[in-house]
C-alpha positions in Angstrom: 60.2 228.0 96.1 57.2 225.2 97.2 58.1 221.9 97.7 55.3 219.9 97.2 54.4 217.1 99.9 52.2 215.1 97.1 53.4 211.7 94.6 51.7 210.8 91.4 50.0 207.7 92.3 49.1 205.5 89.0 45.8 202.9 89.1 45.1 200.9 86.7 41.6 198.9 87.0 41.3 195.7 85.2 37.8 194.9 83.8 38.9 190.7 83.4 37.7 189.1 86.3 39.2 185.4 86.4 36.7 182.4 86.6 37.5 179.8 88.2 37.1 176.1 87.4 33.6 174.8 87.5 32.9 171.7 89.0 29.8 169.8 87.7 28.7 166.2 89.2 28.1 163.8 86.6 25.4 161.0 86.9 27.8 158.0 85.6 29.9 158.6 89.0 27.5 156.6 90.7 27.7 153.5 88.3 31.5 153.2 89.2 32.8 150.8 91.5 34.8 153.0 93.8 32.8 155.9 94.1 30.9 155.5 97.4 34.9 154.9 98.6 36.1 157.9 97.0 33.4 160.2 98.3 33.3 158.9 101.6 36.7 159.3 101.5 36.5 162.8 100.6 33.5 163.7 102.9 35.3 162.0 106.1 38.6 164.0 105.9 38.9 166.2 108.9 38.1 169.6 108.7 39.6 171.5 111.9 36.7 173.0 111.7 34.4 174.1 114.9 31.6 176.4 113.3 29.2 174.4 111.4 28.6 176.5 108.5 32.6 176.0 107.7 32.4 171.9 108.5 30.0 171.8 105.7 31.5 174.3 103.1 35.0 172.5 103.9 33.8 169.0 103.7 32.0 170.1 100.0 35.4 171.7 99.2 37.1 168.4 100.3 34.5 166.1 98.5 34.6 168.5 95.2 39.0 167.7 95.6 38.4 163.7 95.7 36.3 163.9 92.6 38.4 165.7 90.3 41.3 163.8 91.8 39.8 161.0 90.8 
């Protein structure tokens, strides 16, 4: 008698691919009073960043946090 070296291996492939949430800029940010402090806020944060393609991306991210904090 064989004994087989082989398992069944079961894969299941989900066709649902999770979106995220969208952030959209609205225009009436810029008539309120704190926004310029809430961006610069969220722009200025330090990054620990030293490439400057990831500065920008993670100063976006960190602006995009502010706002919908705010």
């Amino acid at each position: 008698m064989q004994i087989s070296d082989h398992w069944p291996c079961n894969i299941s492939i989900s066709i649902i691919i999770p979106k995220g949430q969208i952030f959209h800029f609205e225009n009436f940010y810029l008539q309120q009073t704190n926004f310029s402090q809430v961006a610069q806020k969220g722009w200025f944060d330090p990054t620990n960043q030293s490439d400057k393609e990831k500065i920008i991306t993670t100063k976006c991210k960190n602006l995009r946090k502010v706002l919908r904090e705010w």
